[in-house]
C-alpha positions as CSV (number, residue, x, y, z in Angstrom):
1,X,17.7,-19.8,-6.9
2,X,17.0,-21.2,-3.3
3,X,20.7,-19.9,-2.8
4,X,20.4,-16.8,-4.2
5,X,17.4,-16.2,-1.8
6,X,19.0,-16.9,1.3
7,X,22.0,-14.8,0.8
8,X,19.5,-11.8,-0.3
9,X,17.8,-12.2,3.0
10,X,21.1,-12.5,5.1
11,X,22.0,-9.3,3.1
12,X,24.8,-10.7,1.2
13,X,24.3,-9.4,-2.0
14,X,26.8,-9.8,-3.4
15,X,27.0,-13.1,-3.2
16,X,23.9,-13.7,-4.4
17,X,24.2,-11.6,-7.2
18,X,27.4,-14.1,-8.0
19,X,24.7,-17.1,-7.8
20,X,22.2,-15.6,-9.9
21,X,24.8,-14.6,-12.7
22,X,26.1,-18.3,-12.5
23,X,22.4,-19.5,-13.2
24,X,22.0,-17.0,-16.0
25,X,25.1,-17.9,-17.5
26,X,23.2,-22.0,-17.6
27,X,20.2,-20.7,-18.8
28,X,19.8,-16.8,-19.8
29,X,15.9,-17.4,-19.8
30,X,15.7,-17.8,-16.1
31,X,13.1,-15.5,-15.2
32,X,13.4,-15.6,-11.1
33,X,16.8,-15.4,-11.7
34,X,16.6,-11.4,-13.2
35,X,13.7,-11.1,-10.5
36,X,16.5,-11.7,-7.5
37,X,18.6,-9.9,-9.6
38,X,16.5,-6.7,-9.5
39,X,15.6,-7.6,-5.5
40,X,19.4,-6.8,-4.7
41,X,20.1,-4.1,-6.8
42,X,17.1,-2.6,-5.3
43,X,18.4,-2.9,-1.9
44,X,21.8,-1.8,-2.9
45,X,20.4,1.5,-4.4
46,X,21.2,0.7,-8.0
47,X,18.0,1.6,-9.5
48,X,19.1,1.6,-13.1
49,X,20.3,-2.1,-12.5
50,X,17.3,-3.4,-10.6
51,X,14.8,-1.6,-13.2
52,X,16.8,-3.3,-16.2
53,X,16.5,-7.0,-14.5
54,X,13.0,-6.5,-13.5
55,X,12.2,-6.0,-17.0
56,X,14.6,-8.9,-18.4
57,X,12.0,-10.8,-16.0
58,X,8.9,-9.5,-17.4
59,X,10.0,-10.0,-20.9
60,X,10.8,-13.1,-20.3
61,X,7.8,-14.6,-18.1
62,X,4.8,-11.9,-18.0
63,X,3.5,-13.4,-15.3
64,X,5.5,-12.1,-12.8
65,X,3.1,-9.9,-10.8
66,X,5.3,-8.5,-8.1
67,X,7.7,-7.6,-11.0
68,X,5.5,-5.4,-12.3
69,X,4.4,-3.9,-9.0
70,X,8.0,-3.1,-8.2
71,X,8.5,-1.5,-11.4
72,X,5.6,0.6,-10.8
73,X,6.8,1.8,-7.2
74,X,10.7,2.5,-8.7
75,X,9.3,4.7,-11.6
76,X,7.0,6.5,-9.1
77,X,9.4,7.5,-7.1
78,X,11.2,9.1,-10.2
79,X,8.0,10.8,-10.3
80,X,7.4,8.8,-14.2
81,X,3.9,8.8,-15.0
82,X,4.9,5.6,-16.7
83,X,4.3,4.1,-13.3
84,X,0.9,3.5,-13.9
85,X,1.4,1.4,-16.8
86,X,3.1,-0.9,-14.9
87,X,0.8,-1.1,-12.2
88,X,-1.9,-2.0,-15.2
89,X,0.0,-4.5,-16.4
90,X,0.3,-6.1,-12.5
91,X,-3.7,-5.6,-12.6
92,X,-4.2,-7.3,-16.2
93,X,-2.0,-10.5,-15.0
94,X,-3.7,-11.3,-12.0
95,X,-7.1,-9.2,-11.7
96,X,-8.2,-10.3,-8.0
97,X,-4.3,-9.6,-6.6
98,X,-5.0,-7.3,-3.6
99,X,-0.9,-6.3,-4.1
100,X,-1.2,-4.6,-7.1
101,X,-4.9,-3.4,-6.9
102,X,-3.5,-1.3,-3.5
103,X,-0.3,-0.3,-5.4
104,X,-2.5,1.2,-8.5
105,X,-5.0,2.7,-6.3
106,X,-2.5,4.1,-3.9
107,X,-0.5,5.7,-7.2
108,X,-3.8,7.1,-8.2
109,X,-4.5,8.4,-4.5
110,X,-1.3,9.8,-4.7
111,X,-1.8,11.8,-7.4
112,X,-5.0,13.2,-6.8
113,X,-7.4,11.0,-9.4
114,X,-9.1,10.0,-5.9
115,X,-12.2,8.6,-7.5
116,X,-10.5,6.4,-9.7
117,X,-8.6,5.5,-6.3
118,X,-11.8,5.3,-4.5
119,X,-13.4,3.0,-6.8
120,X,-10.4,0.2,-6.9
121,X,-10.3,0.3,-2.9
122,X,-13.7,-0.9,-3.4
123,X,-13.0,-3.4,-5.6
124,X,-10.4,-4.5,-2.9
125,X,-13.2,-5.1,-0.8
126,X,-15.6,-6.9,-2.6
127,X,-12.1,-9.7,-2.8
128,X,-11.5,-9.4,0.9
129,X,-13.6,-7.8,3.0
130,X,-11.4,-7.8,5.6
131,X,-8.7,-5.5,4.2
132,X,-8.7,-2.5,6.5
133,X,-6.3,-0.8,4.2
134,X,-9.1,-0.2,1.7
135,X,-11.6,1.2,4.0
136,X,-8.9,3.2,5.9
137,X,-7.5,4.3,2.7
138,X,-11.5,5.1,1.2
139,X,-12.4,6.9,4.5
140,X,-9.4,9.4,4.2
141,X,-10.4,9.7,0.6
142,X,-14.2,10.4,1.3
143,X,-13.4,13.1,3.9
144,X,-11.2,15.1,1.4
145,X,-13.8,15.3,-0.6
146,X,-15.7,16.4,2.4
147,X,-17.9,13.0,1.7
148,X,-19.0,12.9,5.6
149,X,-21.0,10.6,5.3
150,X,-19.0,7.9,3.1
151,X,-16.1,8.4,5.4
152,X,-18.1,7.6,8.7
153,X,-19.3,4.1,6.9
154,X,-15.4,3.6,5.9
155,X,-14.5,3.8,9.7
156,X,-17.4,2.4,11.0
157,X,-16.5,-1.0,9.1
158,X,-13.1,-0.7,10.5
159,X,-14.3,-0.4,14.1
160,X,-16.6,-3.1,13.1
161,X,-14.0,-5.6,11.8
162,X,-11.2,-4.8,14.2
163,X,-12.6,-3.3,17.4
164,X,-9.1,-2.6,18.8
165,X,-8.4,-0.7,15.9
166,X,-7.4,2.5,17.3
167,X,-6.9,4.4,13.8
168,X,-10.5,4.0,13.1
169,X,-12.2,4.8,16.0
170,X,-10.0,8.4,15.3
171,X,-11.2,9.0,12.5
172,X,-14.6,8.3,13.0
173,X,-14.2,10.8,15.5
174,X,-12.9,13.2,13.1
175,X,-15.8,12.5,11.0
176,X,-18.3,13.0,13.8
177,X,-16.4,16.5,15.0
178,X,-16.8,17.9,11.7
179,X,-20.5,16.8,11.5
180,X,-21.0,18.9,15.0
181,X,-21.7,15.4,17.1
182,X,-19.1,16.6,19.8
183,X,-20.1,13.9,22.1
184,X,-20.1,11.0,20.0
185,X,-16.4,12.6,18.7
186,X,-15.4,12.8,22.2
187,X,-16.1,9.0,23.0
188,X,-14.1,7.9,19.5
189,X,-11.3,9.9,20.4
190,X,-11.1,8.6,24.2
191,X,-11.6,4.9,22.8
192,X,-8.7,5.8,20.4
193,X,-6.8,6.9,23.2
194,X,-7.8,3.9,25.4
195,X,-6.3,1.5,22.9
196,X,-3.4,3.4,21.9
197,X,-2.5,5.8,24.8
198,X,0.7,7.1,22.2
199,X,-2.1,8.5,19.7
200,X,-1.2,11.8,19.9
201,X,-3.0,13.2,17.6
202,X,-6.5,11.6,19.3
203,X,-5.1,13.3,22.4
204,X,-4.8,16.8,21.0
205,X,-8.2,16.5,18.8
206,X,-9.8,15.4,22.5
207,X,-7.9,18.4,24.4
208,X,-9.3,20.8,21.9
209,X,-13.2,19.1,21.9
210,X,-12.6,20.0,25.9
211,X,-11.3,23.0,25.5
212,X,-14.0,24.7,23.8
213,X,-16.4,23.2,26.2
């Protein structure tokens, strides 16, 4: 298995497909075996063959949570609703696993049950509180739903947690511009700017704010 792994990193697969079919053909219960399996097929575009061993691996040891995340994201992006399912099952086999909470909320996200979204990013941070993904992910959310005044507590955390965090100090701004606090939007946008100077869109939201001036 070891073996298998390092010729998937080095991007042999082939060859370590060759390994993981010699360890199958020892023991056809090898669960990690199917799971590297599915990893290279993945990688080589053979979807059909990397859904079929992620399964195998699943059948055979349900607690492989990353197997069922990876089946989730490989049937969203054949647009299956089935998806979800899958991202359910990574939930139900390890409830606290920030992986598959972000992969189920961001399949929800994606297709527009933003509460339902909203409320697992939450749950994310209750487990880490820490994980700007979640608030990022919330604040976007909240503004959508022209929630001003959600979003601005989203991005304020983020500021809060990671001050050099350029994304939230722009959308805070956003938040702010919308809400008619030009000022306090200008300042976001020119910290933004300050700590990513590529941040275009902080650039052009701050050319506008002084344009109207």
């Amino acid at each position: 298995l070891k073996l298998s792994e390092i010729y998937y990193i080095l991007r042999k697969h082939e060859e370590s497909l060759s390994i993981c079919n010699r360890i199958l053909s020892i023991n056809n219960q090898e669960a990690e075996a199917y799971f590297m399996m599915g990893m290279n097929f993945r990688d080589q575009g053979n979807i059909d063959g990397a859904i079929n061993s992620f399964q195998s691996a699943t059948e055979i040891n349900p607690d492989l949570t990353d197997a069922w995340i990876i089946l989730g994201q490989l049937f969203e992006q054949q647009k299956n609703p089935i998806a979800v399912e899958y991202f359910n099952s990574a939930v139900n086999v390890d409830p606290n696993n920030i992986s598959a909470l972000h992969s189920k909320a961001f399949y929800l996200q994606n297709n527009r049950m933003l509460l339902e979204a909203i409320e697992i990013y939450r749950q994310i941070g209750t487990i880490d509180k820490n994980y700007i993904d979640a608030y990022l992910n919330s604040g976007i959310l909240y503004l959508s739903l022209d929630s001003l005044s959600q979003a601005y507590e989203q991005f304020n955390i983020i500021t809060a947690i990671e001050p050099q965090n350029h994304i939230g100090y722009y959308y805070r701004g956003q938040v702010l511009e919308i809400q008619g606090q030009v000022d306090q939007a200008k300042k976001d946008y020119q910290t933004s700017i300050n700590l990513n100077s590529e941040n275009i869109k902080a650039k052009r939201a701050l050319e506008k704010l002084n344009k109207e001036k």
